[in-house]
N, C-alpha and C positions, 0 to 999 in steps of 0.2 A: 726820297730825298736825294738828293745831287752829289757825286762824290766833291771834294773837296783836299784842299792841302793849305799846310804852313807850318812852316818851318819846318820839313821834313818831316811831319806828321799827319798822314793822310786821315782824312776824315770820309769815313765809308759809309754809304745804305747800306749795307750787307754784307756775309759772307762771300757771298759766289765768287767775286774779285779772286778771290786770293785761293778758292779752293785747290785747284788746280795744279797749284806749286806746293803743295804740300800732300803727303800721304797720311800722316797722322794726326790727329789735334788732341792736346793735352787742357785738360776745360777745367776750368773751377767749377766749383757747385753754390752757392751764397754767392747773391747777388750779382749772378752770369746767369743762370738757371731756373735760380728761384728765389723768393724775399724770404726767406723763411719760414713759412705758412704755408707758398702754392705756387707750381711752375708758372714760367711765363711760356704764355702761349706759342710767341713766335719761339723762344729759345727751343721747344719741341719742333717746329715746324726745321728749325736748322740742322737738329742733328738729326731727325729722321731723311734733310738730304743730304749730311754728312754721308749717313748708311748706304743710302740709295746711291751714289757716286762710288761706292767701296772704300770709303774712308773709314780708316782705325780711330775709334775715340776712348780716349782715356781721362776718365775722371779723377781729378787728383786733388784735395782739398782739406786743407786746416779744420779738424775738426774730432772732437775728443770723443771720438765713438770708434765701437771698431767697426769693419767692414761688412757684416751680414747687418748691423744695428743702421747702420747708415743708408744700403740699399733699401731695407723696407721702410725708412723713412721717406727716401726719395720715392720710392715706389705708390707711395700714402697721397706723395704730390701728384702723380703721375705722371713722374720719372720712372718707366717702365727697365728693368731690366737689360730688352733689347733693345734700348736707345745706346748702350753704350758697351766696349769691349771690354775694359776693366774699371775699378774701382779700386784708389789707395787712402785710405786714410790716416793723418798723424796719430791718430787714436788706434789704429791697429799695426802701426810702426811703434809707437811706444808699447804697447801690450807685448813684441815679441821684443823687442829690447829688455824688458824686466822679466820676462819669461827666461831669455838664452843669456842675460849679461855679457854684450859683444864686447864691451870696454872695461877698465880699470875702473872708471870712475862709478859706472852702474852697478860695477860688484861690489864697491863699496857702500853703496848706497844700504843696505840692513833691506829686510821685511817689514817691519813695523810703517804705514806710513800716515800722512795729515793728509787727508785729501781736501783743498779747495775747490769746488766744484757742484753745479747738480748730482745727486743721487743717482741718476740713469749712466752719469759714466763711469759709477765703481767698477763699471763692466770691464775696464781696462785691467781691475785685479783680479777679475774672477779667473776660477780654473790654476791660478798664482800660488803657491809659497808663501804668502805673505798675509796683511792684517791690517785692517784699516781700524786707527785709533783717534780719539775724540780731543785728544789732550795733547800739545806741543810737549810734554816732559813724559809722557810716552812714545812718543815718532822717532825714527831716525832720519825720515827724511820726508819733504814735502810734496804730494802728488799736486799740480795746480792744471786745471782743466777748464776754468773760468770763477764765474762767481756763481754761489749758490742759486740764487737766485734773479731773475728779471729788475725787480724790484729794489735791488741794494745798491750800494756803490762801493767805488774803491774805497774810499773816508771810514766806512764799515769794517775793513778789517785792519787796518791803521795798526790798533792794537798786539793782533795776533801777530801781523806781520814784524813788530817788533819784536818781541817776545820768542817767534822761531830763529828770526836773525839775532836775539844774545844768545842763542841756545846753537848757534852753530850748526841750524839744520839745514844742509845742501835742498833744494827743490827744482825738482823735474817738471818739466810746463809743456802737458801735449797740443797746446793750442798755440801760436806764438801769435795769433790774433790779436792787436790791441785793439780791435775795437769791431763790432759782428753784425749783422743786419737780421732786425728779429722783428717779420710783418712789415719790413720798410724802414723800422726807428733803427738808429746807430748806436749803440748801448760796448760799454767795456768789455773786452775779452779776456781772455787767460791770459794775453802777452801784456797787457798793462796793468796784471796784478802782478804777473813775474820781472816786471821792469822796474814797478815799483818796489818789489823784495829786493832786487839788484842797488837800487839809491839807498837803502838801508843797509848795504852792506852783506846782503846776504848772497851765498853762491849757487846763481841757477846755470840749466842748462835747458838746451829746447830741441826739443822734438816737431819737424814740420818745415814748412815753407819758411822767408828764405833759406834755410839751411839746409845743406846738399844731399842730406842723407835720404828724403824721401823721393827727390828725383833718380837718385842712384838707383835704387830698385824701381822706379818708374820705367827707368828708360831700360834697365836691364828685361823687364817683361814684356815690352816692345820688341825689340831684338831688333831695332833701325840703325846701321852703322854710322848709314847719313845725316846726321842732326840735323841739317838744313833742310830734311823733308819733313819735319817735326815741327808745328805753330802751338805755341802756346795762349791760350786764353782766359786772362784773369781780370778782376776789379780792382784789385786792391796794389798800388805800387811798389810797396814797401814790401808782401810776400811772394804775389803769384808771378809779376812781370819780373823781382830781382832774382826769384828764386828761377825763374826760366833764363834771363842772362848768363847768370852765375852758371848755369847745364848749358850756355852756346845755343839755344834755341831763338829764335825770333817768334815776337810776342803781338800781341792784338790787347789794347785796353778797353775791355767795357766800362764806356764812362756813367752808365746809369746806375750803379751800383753803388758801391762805398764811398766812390769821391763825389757823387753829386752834389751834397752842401759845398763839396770845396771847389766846386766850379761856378754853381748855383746855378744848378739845372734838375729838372724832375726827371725820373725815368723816363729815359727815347726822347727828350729833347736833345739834341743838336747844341754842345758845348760852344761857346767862344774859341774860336782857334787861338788866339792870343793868351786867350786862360789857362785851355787846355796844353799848349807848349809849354809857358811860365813854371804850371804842375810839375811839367812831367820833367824840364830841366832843374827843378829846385829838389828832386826825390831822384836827382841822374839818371834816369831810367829814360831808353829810348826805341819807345815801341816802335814797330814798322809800321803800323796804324791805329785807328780808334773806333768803334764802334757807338753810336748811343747805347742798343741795347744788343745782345745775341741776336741776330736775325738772318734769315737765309740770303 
């Protein structure tokens, strides 16, 4: 495909373009990588010649697992290990947040907690001080990591979410996801059940992309002084591109991901440059390119 421009948003075949000016890439994982079931082929083919050029990669990504649960996951896709130099996940930033209590407000938070969520991410309290309870009038406070289930909707817990917000239980949301790519479909995330706790009044807080704290430790395990040798690469506008502005990095949007219905393009089609600007000036995010899909 032909590179391409508008409105100061280049539209790329490739990585190669831009390898060269950068020494690290900071990648999302969901829908850069893989749809949630199975890596995309060319996304392998890029970062094994991210490796082969001596490029650092850092996978950094919204998601409520902690860091060994996440690798053999990716590993299951075959997302091998050695395709990447680190791995950070919100799920293993909130684990050591309730582990060590860096703040005020997380020590206040009690042990007792409601987890919203699959079962597979109680992993965040395992090893913990604390006690996952069935009942809002047992909790002190809300763990939210998505929705139990594939299958549910937010209208599902309507209820409960009332009921923790008369009860004054603060909720922690290691996902700030509002919405996830599971097999391709686009289904609710953690961030649009803690959003909607927040319109009822209730007081969350988040853990993850955009907010600064997991790139803080990102970039500190880097050890690059120079930010502008640092590209970041994500789908989603709203976490992975603001949370990399917000760090001073210059960003690449994979448009086959999470905005494709909002362009109305399938995976590795070639966006409307008119659409893809419109997007990307109405969510103020201004990448220094686009990508269809992760390609070399």
């Amino acid at each position: 495909m032909a590179d391409s421009t508008h409105e100061d948003i280049p539209l790329l075949g490739g990585l190669a373009r831009l390898a060269d000016d950068y020494d690290a890439f900071v990648i999302d994982a969901g829908g850069v990588l893989h749809d949630g079931s199975a890596a995309y082929p060319e996304a392998l083919r890029a970062l094994e010649s991210l490796k082969a050029a001596g490029k650092r990669i850092f996978l950094l990504t919204n998601q409520a697992r902690r860091n060994a649960s996440a690798a053999r996951l990716l590993d299951s896709m075959g997302l091998a290990p050695g395709l990447f130099d680190h791995l950070l996940t919100s799920g293993e930033l909130t684990h050591q947040w309730l582990r060590h209590r860096p703040e005020p407000w997380l020590e206040d938070l009690g042990t007792a907690c409601l987890h919203f969520g699959p079962i597979r991410d109680a992993e965040l309290i395992h090893g913990l001080d604390m006690e996952a309870v069935d009942q809002p009038y047992l909790a002190q406070f809300v763990l939210c990591t998505g929705l139990n289930d594939v299958e549910e909707s937010l209208a599902d817990y309507e209820e409960v979410l009332r009921i923790c917000a008369r009860a004054e239980l603060p909720m922690l949301c290691a996902d700030p996801e509002r919405w996830i790519l599971a097999g391709g479909d686009r289904l609710p995330g953690g961030g649009a059940l803690a959003r909607r706790y927040a319109d009822l009044g209730g007081e969350v807080d988040y853990c993850g992309l955009p907010f600064g704290d997991l790139y803080d430790r990102c970039l500190a395990l880097l050890g690059i002084g120079d930010r502008s040798r640092i590209l970041a690469i994500g789908d989603n506008l709203a976490t992975d591109l603001a949370g990399a502005e917000a760090a001073g990095l210059d960003s690449v949007l994979v448009t086959g991901g999470l905005h494709c219905r909002d362009l109305g393009t399938t995976r590795g089609e070639a966006p409307d440059p008119g659409r893809l600007a419109a997007l990307c000036a109405a969510a103020g995010r201004r990448p220094r390119a686009a990508l269809p899909t992760l390609r070399w």
